[in-house]
Structures are given as C-alpha cells and as structure tokens.
C-alpha positions in Angstrom: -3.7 20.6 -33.1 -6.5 20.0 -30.5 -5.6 20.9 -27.3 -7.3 20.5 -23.8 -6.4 20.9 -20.0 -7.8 18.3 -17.4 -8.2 20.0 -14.2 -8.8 19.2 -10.6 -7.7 19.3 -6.9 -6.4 15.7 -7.4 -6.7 15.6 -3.2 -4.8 12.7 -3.5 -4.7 11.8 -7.2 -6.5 8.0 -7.8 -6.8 5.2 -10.2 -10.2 7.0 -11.0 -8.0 10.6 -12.3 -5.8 8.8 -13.8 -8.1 6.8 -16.0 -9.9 10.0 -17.2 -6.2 11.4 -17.9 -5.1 8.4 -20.2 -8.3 7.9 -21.9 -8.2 11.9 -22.8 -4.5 11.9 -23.5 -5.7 9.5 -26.5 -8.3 12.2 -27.6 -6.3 15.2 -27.7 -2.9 15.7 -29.5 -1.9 17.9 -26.0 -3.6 17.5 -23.0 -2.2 19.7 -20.2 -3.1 18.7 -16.3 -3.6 21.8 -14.0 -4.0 20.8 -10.3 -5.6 23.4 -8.1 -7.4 24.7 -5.1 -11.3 25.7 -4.6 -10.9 28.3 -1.7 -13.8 26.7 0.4 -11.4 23.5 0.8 -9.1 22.3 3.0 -6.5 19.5 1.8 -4.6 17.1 3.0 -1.4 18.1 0.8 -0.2 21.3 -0.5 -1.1 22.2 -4.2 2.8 21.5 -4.7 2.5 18.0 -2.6 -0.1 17.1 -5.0 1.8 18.4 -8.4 4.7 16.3 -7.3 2.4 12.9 -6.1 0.5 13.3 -9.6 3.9 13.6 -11.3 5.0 10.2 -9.9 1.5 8.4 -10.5 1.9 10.2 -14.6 5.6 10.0 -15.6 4.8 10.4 -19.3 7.6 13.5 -20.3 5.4 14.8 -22.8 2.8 15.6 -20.4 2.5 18.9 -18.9 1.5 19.5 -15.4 1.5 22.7 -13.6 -0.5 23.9 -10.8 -3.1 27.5 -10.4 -3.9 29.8 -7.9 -6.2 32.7 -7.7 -7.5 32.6 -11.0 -10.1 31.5 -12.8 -9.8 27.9 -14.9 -11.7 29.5 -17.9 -9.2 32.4 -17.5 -6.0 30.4 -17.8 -7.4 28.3 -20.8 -8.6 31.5 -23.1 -5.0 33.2 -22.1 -3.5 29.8 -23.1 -5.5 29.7 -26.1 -6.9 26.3 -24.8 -10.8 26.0 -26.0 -11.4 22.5 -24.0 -11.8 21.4 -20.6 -11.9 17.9 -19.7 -13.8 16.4 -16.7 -14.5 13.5 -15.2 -17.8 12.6 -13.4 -18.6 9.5 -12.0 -22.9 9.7 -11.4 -25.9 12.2 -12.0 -24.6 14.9 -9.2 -21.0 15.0 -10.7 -23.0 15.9 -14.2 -24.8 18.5 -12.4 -21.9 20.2 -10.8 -19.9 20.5 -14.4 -22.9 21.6 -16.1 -23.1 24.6 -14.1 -19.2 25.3 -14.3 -19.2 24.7 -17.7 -22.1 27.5 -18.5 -20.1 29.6 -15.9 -16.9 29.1 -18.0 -19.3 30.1 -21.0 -20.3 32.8 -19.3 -17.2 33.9 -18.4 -15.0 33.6 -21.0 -16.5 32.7 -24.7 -15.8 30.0 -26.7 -14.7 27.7 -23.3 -15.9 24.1 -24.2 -16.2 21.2 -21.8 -15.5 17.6 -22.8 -17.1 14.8 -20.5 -16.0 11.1 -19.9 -17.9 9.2 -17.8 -16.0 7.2 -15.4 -15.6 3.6 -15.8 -17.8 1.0 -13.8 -14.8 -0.3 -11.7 -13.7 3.0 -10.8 -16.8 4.8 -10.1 -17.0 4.4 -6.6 -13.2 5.8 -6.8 -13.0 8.9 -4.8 -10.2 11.0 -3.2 -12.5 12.1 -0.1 -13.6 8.2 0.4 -9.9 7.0 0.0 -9.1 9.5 2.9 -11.7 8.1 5.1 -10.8 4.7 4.2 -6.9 5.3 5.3 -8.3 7.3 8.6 -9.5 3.5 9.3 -6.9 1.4 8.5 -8.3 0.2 5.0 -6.6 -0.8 2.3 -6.1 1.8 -0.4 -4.1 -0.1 -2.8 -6.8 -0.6 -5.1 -8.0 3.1 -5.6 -4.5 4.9 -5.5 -0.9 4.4 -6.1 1.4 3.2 -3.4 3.1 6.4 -3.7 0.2 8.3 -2.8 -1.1 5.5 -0.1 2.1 6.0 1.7 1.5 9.6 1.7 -1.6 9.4 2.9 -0.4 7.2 5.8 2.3 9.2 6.8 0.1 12.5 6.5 -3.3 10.7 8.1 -2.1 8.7 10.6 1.6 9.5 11.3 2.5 5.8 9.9 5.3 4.7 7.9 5.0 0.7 7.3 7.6 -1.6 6.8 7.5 -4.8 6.1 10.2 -7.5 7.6 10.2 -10.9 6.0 13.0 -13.7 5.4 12.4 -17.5 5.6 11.7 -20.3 8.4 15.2 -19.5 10.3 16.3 -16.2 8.8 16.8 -14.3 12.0 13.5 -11.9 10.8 12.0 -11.8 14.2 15.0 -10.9 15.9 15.6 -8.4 13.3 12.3 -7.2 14.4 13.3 -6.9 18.1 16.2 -4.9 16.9 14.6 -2.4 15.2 11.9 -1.7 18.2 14.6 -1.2 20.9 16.9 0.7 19.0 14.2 2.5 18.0 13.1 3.5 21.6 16.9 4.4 22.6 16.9 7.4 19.8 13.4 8.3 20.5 11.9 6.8 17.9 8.6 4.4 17.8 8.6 1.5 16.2 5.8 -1.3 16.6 6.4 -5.1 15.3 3.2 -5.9 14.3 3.8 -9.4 14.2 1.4 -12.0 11.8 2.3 -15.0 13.5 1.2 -13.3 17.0 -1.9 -12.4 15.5 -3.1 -15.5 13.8 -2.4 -17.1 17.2 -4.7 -14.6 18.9 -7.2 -15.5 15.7 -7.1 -19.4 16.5 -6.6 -19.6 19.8 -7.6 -16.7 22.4 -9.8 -14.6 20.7 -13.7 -15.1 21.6 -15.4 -12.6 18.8 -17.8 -15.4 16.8 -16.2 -14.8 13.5 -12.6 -16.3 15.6 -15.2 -18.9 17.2 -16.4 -19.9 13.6 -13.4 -20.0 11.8 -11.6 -22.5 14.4 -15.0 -25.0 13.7 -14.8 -24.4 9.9 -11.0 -25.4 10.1 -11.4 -28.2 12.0 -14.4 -29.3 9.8 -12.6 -28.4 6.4 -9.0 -30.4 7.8 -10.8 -33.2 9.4 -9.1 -32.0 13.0 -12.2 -33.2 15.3 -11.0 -30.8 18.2 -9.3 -27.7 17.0 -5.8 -28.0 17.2 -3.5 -25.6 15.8 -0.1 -27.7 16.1 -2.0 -31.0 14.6 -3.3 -28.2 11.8 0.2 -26.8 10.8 1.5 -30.7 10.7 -1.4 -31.4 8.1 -0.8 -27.8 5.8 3.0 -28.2 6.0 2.8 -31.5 4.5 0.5 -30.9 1.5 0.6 -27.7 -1.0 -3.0 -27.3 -1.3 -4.0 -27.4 2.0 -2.0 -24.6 2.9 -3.3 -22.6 0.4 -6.4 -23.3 1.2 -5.6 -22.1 5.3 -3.9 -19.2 3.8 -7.6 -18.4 1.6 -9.4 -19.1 4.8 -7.3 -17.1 7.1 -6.9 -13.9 4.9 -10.4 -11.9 6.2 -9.4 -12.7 9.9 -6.4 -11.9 9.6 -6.3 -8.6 7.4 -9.3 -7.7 9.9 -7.4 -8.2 12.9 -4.0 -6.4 11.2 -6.6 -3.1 11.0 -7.1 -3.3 14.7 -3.3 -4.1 15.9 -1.9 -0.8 13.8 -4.9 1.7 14.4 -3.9 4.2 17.0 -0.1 3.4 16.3 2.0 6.1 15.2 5.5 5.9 14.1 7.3 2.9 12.3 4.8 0.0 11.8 6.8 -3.4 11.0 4.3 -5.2 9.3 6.4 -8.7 10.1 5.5 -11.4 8.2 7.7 -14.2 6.7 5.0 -14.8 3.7 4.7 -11.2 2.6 6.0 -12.2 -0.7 4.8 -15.6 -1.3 1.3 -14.4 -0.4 1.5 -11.2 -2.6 0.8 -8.6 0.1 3.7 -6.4 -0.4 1.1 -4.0 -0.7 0.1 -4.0 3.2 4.1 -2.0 3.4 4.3 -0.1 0.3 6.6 -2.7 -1.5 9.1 -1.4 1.3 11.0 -4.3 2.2 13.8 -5.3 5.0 14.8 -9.0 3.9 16.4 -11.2 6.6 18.6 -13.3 5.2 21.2 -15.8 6.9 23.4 -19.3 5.7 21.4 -22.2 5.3 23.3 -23.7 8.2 22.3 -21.1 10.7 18.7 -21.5 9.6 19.1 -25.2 10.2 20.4 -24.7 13.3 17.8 -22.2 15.0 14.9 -24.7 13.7 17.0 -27.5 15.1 17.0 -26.0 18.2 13.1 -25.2 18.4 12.7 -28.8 18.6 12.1 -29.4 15.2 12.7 -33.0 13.5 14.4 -33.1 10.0 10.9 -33.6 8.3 9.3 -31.5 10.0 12.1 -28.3 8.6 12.3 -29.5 5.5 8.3 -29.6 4.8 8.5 -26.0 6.2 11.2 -24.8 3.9 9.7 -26.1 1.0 6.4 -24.5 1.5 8.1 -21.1 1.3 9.9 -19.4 -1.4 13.8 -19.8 -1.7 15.6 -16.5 -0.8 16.2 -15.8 -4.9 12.8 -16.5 -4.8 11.8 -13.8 -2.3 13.7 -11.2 -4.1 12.8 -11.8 -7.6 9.3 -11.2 -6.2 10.1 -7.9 -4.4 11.6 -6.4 -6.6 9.5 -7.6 -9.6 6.8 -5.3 -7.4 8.8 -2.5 -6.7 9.4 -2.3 -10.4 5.7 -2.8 -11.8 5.0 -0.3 -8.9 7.5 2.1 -9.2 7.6 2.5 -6.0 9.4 1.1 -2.5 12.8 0.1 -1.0 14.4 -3.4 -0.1 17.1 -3.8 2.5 18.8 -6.9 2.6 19.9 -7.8 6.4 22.3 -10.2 7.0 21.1 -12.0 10.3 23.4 -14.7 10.8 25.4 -12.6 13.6 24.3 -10.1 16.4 23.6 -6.0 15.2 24.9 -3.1 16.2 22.8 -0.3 17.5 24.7 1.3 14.5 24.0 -0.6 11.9 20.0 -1.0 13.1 19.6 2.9 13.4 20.9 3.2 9.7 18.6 0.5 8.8 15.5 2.0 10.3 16.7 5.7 8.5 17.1 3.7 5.0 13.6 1.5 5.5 12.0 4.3 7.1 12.7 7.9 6.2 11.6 10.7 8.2 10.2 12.3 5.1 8.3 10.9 2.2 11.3 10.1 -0.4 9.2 11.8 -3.7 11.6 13.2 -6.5 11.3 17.0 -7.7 
C-alpha cells in the first residue's frame, strides 16, 4: 500500500494546498496531512486553529490530519514507516527550497523520498502570505481560500465580522439595518451599515476622483442620458432587463473599489447592506452570512407607495429583483455548495425589540468564529 504524508504550515490553508492535497490523494492509497510550525515563523493561527480550518476546507473522513511539533518531518515519516513526502511548489525558488529539504531528509533519515507536483497555472500565484496581505487591504479572498478561512482571516486581521442584510424593494432591510447599529452601540458593541445604495450615490453623484468623473460620462453616453441624471437613469434600467445588467456590469469596479475604502479601518460588525446581494451573486463579500428582511407584500406596497412611487414605477422595481423564494433558494443554494454561513430570516413588517435585535446580532454575528471540533 503506498503511503505518503503532505506537509505544511497551511498559514491559512488555500485553494492552491488543497489542489496539491486532491491531486495526491489520487496517487497514493493513504495520504496523511501533517500541519506544522518552522520555529523562525510567526502565524496568524495556532497550529490547532489551522488543523481545525484545514479540516473544514478537507472533510473527506478517510483522511488523516494531525498536527507536529518539535520534531523533525523526516523523523515522524521513518517512525510512521511513511517513505514519501509530498510537496507542492509553485516556481523555480519553491524547487530550490524542497530540493535542499529533501537531501536534508536523505541525510537525515535514509530512504525518505520526496514526490513533487507542480502547482496548477491558475493557482500559482496562490499563496497563504499574499492572501494575508490581500485581507490586511480589504481584498477579496474568495478566490484563493475558503469562506471559512476568509472569515477567519477577517476576524483575526482586521477584527471584522461581515454580515450581509438584504430583502426586496419595501422589505424593511434598511430599517433592520438602523436596528442593528443602535442596539449595537447600547451593549457596547460596533456595528457599521455599510450601505450600497449610499455608496453608489457617492460613486454618481458627489464623488470628484476621475474614475467617478468618467463613469457618470460613459453612462450617460452608453444610456443616451445627454446630462447625467441618476433619477432619469434608474427610470431607463428599471424598465428594460438588459439595461440594468449592463449598469450593474458597469458599476461593479466602482463600487467594489469604493466598498474597500468604506470598511477599511472599521472594526466590529460590518453590515454589508445591500438589497441585490443575491441576485448579483456577491454573497461572497459576507461570507454567505445572511440576515433576510422579509415583510407582507402589502406593507412593501405601502412603504413604496409612500416614497412617492406611481404603480409602474413599483412594479418595474419588483420585477427587476428576485421574489423572496427566490432570494432564499439562492442563499442557501450558496451556503450549501460553500459549506459555510448562516441566514436569519427577519420579519420587518412591525417595530423590534432591543431583545430580539441583540439576539439577532449574537446569531448573525458571533463573538467567536463558529468552526466545529
């Protein structure tokens, strides 16, 4: 039976690690991950933290993971009777680095092999010291680690646990919002409603930065507008499907850009509020954890009513969002491809206790990172 242990310090684990792990899980009949420290390091989690993160991101039962201290790799595989180390290198300096510890395992105990995989072009640039830099930042991680682990790294980096609050046109989410920030403050807690509709009207309309200058004349160009105007814009998109997908693909850099520079500096409970989370598949930005407004489709009528909104006018802007089922199906369908996040379903059609917000923030937000044994 060939056996082989995959090592590293897996500071966090990524897409990158866990690509090597599959591809030499197919190779060897047992394949044992060891996570460990190199004594010149410091890390972000404990060796324990990083056991546990890896054993969420690599459920597989049959897979073994344990973690070392103070002892030598080569030692623990001849004791273990394991003759293989797998390694992962990504360019000609990772190649370097495991040549010399694989002659040093040779040296030190004989008969210590070392199998090499080369990482894959769309993971090379994967690394767990640029991931931490990238989060440090405000960048988005999703696409080099696991949501578990970019949560972690949020809550560990920056002292930031997101949330994202959504609901349809008229669902009370904004409110809910409010809520949530000043019962917050009463029990000493931060919470910051980073609101999208307040920033793409910063993005069209007060900001001066020439990529905020550019984008109003390229909308007004694209939408035939003449003069920018955001109301006469949102009258042309709510009316016709494809143009408001096409504002939505024009908006997304700004936006995402500006989003960086609202939460940086923020620490505490970031509310990533947003009533299109779902529809525009950026569940990611909270971590696929989800408070829902929801309230009867005469109280939504109502509140839009009493903007000042004409018949037409609501029912072009319900239809160009996604039906409550709608919302869900798509939340949880992440959550479940993910494994990971939470969904809170809020009831917004009457006023909330400071009760029954506090126990809301504790479910959506926990104090500590919710990661099984």
């Amino acid at each position: 039976m060939a056996r082989a242990i995959y090592s590293g310090s897996f500071d966090p684990v990524t897409f990158g690690h866990l690509d090597i792990l599959e591809r030499a899980a197919r190779v060897f009949d047992t394949l044992e991950v060891v996570v460990g420290n190199h004594p010149a390091k410091q890390y972000v989690f404990t060796l324990e933290e990083r056991r546990r993160l890896l054993r969420h991101a690599a459920p597989d039962p049959r897979l073994s993971i344990r973690t070392l201290e103070h002892k030598l790799l080569a030692d623990y595989a001849y004791e273990s009777g394991v003759q293989t180390i797998v390694k992962g290198i990504r360019g000609i300096q990772d190649y370097d680095y495991e040549r010399m510890m694989h002659e040093v395992n040779i040296t030190q105990q004989r008969g210590i092999d070392t199998h090499i995989l080369l990482a894959r072009k769309e993971l090379n640039h994967v690394s767990s010291s640029a991931v931490k830099e990238l989060c440090r930042y405000q960048g988005f991680t999703h696409e080099y680690v696991p949501l578990v682990v970019k949560e972690a790294l949020e809550r560990r980096l920056n002292r930031q646990v997101l949330v994202g609050v959504t609901g349809g046109i008229g669902s009370g989410k904004s409110y809910l919002a409010r809520r949530m920030v000043e019962v917050g403050a009463a029990r000493g807690r931060a919470v910051h409603d980073i609101d999208f509709d307040r920033i793409a009207h910063d993005v069209l309309e007060v900001r001066t930065e020439p990529v905020c200058r550019r984008l109003r004349e390229e909308l007004s160009d694209a939408f035939g507008l003449g003069e920018f105007n955001r109301k006469a814009l949102g009258e042309l998109v709510f009316n016709d499907p494809a143009r408001l997908a096409r504002l939505n693909a024009m908006m997304l850099a700004p936006l995402l850009t500006r989003l960086r520079a609202e939460m940086a500096g923020k620490q505490g409970v970031l509310l990533i509020n947003a009533a299109l989370l779902a529809e525009a598949d950026m569940l990611h930005l909270c971590n696929n954890n989800v408070v829902l407004a929801t309230a009867p489709e005469g109280t939504r009528l109502e509140r839009l009513r009493g903007r000042g909104l004409g018949e037409a006018q609501i029912r072009r802007r319900l239809e160009s969002q996604y039906t409550t089922d709608e919302k869900l199906r798509r939340i949880r369908d992440r959550i479940g491809a993910a494994r990971w996040g939470s969904l809170a379903i809020v009831e917004s059609d009457r006023p909330l206790s400071d009760g029954a917000v506090a126990d809301l923030l504790d479910r959506a937000a926990p104090a500590e990172l919710p990661l099984p044994a």
